[in-house]
Every structure is written in C-alpha cells, then in structure tokens.
Backbone as XML, in Angstrom:
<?xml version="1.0"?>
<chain id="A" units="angstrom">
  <residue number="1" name="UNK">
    <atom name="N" x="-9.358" y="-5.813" z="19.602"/>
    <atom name="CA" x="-10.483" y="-5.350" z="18.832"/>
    <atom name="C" x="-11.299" y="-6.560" z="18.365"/>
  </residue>
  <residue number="2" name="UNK">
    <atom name="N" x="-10.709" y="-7.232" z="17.657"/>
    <atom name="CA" x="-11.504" y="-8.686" z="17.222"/>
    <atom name="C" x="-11.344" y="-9.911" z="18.598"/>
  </residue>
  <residue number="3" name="UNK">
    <atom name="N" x="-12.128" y="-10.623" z="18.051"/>
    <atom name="CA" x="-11.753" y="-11.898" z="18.928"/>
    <atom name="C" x="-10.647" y="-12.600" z="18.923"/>
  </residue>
  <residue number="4" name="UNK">
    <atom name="N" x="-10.028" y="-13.790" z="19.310"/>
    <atom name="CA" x="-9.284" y="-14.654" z="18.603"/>
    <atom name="C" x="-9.877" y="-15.526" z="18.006"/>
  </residue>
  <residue number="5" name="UNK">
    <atom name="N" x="-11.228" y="-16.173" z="18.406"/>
    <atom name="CA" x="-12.050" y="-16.870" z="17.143"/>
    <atom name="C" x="-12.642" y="-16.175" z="15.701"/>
  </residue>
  <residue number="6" name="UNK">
    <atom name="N" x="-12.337" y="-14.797" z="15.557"/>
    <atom name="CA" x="-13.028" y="-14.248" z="14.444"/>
    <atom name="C" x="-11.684" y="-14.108" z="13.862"/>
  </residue>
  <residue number="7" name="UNK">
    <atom name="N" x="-10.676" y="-13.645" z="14.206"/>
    <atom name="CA" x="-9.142" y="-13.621" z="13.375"/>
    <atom name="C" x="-8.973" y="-14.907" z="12.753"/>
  </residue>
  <residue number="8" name="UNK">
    <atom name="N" x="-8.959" y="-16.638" z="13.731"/>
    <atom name="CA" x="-9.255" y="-17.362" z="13.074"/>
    <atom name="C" x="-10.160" y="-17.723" z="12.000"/>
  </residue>
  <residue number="9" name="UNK">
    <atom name="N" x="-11.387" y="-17.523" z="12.388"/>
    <atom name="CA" x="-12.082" y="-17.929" z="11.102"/>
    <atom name="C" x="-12.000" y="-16.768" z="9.803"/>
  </residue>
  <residue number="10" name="UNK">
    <atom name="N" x="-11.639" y="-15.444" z="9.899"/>
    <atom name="CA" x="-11.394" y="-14.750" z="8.862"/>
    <atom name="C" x="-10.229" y="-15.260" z="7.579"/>
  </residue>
  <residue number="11" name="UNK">
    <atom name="N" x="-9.111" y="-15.811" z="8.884"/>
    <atom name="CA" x="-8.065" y="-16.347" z="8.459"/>
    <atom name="C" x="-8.142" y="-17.714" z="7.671"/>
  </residue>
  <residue number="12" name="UNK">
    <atom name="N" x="-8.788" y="-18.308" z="7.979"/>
    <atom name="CA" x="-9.369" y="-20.268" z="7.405"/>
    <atom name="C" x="-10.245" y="-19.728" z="6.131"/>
  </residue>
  <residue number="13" name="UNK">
    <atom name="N" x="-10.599" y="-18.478" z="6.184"/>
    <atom name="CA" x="-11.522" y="-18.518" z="4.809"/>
    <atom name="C" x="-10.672" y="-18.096" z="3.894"/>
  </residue>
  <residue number="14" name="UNK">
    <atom name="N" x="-10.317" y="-16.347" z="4.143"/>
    <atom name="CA" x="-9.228" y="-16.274" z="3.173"/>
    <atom name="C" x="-8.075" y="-17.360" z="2.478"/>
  </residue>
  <residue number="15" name="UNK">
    <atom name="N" x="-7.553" y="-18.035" z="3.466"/>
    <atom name="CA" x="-7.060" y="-19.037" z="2.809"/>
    <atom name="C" x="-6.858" y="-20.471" z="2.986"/>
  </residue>
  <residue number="16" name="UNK">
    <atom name="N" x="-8.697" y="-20.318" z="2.100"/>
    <atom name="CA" x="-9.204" y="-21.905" z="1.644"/>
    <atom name="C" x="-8.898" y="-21.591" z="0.163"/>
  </residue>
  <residue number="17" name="UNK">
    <atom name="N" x="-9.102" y="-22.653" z="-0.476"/>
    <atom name="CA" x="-8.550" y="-23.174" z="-1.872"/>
    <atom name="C" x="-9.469" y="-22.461" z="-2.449"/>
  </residue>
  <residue number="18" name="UNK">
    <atom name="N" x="-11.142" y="-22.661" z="-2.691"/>
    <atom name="CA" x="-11.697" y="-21.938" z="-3.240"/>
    <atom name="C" x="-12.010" y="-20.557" z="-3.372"/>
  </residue>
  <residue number="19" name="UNK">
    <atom name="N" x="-11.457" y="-19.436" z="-1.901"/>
    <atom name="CA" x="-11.085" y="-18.454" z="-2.300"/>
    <atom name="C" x="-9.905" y="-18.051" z="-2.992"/>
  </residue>
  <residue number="20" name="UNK">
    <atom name="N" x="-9.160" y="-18.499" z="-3.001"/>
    <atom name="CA" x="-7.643" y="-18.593" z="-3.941"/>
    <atom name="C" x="-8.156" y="-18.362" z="-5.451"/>
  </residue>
  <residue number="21" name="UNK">
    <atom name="N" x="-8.681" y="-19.617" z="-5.721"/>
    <atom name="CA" x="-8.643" y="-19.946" z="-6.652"/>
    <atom name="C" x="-10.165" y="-18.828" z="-7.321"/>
  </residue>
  <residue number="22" name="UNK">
    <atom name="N" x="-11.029" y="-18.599" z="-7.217"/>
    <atom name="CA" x="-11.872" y="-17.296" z="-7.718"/>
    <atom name="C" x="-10.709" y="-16.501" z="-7.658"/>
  </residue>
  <residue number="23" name="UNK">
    <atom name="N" x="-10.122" y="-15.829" z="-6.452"/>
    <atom name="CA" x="-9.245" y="-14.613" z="-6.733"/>
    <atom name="C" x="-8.328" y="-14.799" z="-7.890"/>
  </residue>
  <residue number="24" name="UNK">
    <atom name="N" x="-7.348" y="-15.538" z="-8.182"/>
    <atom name="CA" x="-6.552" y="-16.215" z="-8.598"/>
    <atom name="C" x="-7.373" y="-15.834" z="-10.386"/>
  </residue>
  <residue number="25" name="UNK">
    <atom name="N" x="-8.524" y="-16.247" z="-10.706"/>
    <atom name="CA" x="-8.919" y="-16.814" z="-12.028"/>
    <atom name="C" x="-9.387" y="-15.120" z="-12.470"/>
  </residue>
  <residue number="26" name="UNK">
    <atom name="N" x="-10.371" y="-14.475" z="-11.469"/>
    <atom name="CA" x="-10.511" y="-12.825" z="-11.749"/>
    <atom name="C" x="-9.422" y="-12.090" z="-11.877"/>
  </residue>
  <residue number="27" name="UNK">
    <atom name="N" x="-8.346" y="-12.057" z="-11.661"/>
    <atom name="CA" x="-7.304" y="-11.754" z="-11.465"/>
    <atom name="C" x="-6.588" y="-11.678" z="-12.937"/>
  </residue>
  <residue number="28" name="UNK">
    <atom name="N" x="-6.532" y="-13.536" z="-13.137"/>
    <atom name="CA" x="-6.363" y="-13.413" z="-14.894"/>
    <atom name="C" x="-7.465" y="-12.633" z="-15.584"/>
  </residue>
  <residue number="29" name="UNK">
    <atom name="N" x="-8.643" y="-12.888" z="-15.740"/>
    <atom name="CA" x="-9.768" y="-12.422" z="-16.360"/>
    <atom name="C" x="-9.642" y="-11.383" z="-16.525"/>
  </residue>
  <residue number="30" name="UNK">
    <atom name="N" x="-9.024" y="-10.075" z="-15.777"/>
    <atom name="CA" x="-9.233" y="-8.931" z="-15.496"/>
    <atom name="C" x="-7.888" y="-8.626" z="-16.249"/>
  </residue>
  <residue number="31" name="UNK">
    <atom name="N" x="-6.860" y="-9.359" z="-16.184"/>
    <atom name="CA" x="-5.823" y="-8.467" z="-17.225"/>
    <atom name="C" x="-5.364" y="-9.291" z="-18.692"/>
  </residue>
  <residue number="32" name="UNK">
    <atom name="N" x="-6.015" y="-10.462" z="-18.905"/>
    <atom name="CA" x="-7.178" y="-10.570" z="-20.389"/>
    <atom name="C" x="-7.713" y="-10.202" z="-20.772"/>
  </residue>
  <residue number="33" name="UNK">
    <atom name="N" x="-8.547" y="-9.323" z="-20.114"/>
    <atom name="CA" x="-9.710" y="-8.083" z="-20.573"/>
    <atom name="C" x="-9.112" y="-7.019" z="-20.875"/>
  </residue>
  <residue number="34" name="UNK">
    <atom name="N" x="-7.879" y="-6.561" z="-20.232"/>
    <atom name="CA" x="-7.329" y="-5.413" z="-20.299"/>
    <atom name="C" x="-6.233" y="-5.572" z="-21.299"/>
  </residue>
  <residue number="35" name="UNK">
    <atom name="N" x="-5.931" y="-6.836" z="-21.604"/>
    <atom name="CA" x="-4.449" y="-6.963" z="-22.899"/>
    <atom name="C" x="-5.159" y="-6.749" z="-24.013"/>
  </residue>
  <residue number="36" name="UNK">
    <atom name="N" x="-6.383" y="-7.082" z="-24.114"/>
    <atom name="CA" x="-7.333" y="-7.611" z="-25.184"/>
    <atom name="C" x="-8.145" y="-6.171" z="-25.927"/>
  </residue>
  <residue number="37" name="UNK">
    <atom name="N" x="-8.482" y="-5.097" z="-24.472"/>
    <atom name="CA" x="-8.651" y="-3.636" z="-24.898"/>
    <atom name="C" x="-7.545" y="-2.768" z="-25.353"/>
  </residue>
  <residue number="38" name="UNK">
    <atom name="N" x="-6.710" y="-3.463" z="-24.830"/>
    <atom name="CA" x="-5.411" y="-2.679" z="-24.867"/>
    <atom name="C" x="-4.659" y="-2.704" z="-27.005"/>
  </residue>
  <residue number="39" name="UNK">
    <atom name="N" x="-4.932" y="-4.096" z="-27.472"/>
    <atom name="CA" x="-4.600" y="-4.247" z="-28.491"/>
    <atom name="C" x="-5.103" y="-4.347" z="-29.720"/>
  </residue>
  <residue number="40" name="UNK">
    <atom name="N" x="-6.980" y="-4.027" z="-29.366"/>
    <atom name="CA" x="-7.560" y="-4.152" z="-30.404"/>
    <atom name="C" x="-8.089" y="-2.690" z="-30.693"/>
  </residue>
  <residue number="41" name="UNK">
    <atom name="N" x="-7.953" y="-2.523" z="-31.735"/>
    <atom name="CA" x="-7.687" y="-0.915" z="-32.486"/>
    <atom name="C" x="-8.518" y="-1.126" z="-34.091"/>
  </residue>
  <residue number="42" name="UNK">
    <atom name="N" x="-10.267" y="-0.280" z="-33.683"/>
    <atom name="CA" x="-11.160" y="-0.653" z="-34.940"/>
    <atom name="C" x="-10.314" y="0.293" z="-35.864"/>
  </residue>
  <residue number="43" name="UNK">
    <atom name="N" x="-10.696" y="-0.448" z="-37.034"/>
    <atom name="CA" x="-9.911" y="-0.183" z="-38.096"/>
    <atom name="C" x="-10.909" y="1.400" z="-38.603"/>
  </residue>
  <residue number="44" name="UNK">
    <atom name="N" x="-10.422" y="2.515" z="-38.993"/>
    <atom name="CA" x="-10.727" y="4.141" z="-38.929"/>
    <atom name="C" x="-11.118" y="3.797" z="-40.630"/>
  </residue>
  <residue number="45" name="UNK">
    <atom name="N" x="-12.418" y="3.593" z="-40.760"/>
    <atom name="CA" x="-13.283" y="3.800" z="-42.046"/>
    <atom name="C" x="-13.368" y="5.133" z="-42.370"/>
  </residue>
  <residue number="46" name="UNK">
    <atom name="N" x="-13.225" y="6.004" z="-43.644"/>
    <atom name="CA" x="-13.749" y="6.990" z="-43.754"/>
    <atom name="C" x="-15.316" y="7.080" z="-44.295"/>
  </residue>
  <residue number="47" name="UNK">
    <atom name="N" x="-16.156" y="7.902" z="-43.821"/>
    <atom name="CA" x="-17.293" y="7.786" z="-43.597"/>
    <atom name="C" x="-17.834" y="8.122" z="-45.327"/>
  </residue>
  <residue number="48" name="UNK">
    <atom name="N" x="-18.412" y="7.483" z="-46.300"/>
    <atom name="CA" x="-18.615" y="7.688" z="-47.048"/>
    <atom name="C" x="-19.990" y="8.626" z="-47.730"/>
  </residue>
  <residue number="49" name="UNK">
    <atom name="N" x="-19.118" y="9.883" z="-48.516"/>
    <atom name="CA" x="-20.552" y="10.601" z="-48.837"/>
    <atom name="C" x="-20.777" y="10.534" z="-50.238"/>
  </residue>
  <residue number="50" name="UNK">
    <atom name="N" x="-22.030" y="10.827" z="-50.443"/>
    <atom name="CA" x="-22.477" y="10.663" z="-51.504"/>
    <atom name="C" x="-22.032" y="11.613" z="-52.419"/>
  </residue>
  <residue number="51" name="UNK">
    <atom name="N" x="-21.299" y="11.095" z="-53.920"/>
    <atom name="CA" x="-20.907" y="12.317" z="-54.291"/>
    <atom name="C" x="-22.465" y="13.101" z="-55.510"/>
  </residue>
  <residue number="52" name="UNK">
    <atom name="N" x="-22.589" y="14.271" z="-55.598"/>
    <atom name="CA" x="-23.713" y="14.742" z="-56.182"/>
    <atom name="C" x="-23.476" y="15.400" z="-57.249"/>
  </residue>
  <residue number="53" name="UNK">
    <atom name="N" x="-23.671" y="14.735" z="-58.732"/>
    <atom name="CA" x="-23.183" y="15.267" z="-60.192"/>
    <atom name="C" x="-24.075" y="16.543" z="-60.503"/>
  </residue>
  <residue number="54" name="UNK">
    <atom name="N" x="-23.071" y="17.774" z="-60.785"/>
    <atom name="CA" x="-23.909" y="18.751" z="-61.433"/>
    <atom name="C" x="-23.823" y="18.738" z="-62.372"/>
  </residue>
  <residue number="55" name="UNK">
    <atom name="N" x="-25.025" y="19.403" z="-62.771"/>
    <atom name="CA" x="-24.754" y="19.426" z="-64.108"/>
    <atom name="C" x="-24.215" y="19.851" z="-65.382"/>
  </residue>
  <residue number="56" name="UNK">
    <atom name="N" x="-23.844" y="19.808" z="-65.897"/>
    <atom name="CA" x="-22.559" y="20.401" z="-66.860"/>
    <atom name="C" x="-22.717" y="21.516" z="-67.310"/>
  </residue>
  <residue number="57" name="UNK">
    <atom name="N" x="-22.260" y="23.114" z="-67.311"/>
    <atom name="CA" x="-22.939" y="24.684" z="-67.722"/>
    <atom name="C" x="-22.673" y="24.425" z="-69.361"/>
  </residue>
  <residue number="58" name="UNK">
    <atom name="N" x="-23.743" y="24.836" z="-70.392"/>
    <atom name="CA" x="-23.703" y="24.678" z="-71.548"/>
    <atom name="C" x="-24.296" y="25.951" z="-71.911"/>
  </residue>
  <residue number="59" name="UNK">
    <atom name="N" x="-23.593" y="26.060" z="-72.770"/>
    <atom name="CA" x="-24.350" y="27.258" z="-74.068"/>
    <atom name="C" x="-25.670" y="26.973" z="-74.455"/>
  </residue>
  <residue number="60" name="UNK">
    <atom name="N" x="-26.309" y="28.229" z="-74.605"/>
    <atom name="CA" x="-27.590" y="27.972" z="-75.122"/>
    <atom name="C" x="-27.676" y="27.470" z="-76.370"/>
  </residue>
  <residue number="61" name="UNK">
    <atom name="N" x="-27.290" y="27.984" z="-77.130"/>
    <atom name="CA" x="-27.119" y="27.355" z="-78.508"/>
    <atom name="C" x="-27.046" y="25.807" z="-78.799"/>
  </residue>
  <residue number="62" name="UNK">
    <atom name="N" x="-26.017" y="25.288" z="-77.564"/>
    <atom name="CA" x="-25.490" y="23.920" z="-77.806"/>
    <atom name="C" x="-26.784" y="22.920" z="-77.087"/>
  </residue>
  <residue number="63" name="UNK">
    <atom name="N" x="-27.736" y="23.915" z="-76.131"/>
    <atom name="CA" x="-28.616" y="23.385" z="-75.755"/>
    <atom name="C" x="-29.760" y="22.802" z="-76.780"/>
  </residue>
  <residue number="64" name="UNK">
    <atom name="N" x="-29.987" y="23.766" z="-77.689"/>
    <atom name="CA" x="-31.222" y="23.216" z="-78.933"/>
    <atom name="C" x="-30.565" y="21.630" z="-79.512"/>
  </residue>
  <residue number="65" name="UNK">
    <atom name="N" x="-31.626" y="20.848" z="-79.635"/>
    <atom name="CA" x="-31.352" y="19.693" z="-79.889"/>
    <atom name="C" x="-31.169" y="19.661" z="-81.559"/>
  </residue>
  <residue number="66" name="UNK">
    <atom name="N" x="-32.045" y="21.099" z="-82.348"/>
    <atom name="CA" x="-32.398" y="20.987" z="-83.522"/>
    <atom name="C" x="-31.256" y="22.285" z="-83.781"/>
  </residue>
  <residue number="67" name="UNK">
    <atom name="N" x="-30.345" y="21.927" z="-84.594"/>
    <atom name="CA" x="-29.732" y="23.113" z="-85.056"/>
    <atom name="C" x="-30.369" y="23.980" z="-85.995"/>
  </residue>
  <residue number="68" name="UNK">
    <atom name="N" x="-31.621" y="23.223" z="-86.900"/>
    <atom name="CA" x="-31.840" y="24.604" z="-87.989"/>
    <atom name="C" x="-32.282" y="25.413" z="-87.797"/>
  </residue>
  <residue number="69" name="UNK">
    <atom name="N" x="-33.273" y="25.633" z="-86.511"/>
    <atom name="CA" x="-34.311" y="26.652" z="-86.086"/>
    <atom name="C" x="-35.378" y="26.653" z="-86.723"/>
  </residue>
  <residue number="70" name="UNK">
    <atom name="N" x="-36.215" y="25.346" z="-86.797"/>
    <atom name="CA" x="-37.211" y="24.933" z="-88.058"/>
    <atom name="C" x="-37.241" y="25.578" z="-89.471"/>
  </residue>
  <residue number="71" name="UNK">
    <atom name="N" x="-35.898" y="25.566" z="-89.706"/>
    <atom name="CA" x="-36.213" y="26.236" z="-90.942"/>
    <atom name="C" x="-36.116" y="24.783" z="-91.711"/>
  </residue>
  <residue number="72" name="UNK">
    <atom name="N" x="-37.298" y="24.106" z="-92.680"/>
    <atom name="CA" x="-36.808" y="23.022" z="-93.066"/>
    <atom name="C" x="-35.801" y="23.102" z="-94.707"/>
  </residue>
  <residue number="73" name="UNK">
    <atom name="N" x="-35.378" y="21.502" z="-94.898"/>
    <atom name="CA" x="-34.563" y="22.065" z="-96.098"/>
    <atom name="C" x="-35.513" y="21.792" z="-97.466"/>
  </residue>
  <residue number="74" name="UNK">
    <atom name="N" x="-34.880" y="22.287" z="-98.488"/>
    <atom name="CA" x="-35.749" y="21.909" z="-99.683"/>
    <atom name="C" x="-34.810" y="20.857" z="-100.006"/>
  </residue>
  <residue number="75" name="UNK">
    <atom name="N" x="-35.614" y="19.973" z="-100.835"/>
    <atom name="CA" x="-34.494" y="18.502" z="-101.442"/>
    <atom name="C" x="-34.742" y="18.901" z="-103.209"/>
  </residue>
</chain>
C-alpha cells in the first residue's frame, strides 16, 4: 500500500526528538489540566438576600403621639 520510502520517512519523523518531545510535554499539560480541574472545588457562597423590615402592627391608640386628645391641662 505505501512505499518503502514513505514508511521510512513517516517513521524518521515520528521518531525525531522534537516530535517526542511536543508529544511528551502535551501529554503532561493535558493531565495538569485535568489534576488541577479535578481538585479545585469553588467554594458554595450562599447567595445573599436582602432582608426587608416590616413594620411593626401597633394599636391605634399607641399610634397617637399625643396621649391627651388636645384636651390641654390647666396649671
């Protein structure tokens, strides 16, 4: 199917030093990348809401600021 000069030269490239060595370095890179996804775990914030003060149910009575009901006093 191939030649014997194309088996050779397929063969002399695959293994020259500088293909080695790219394969070789992606190789690490690629399961550095993957130890590195593998162990880092964002820390689970709970999402903070705003809390909203109601307002306190009061008596009407306790609502008047003036207890006498303008009645003023005599001195």
């Amino acid at each position: 199917m191939f030649s014997e000069q194309l088996k050779n030269l397929i063969f002399r490239v695959v293994s020259s030093w500088q293909v080695i060595a790219v394969s070789i370095s992606l190789i690490l890179y690629f399961l550095l990348v993957s130890y590195v996804g593998r162990t880092y775990h964002r820390p689970r914030i709970a999402p903070i809401i705003p809390k909203i003060k109601k307002p306190k149910k009061t008596d009407e009575a306790e609502v008047t600021a003036d207890d006498d009901l303008g009645i003023e006093e005599a001195e």
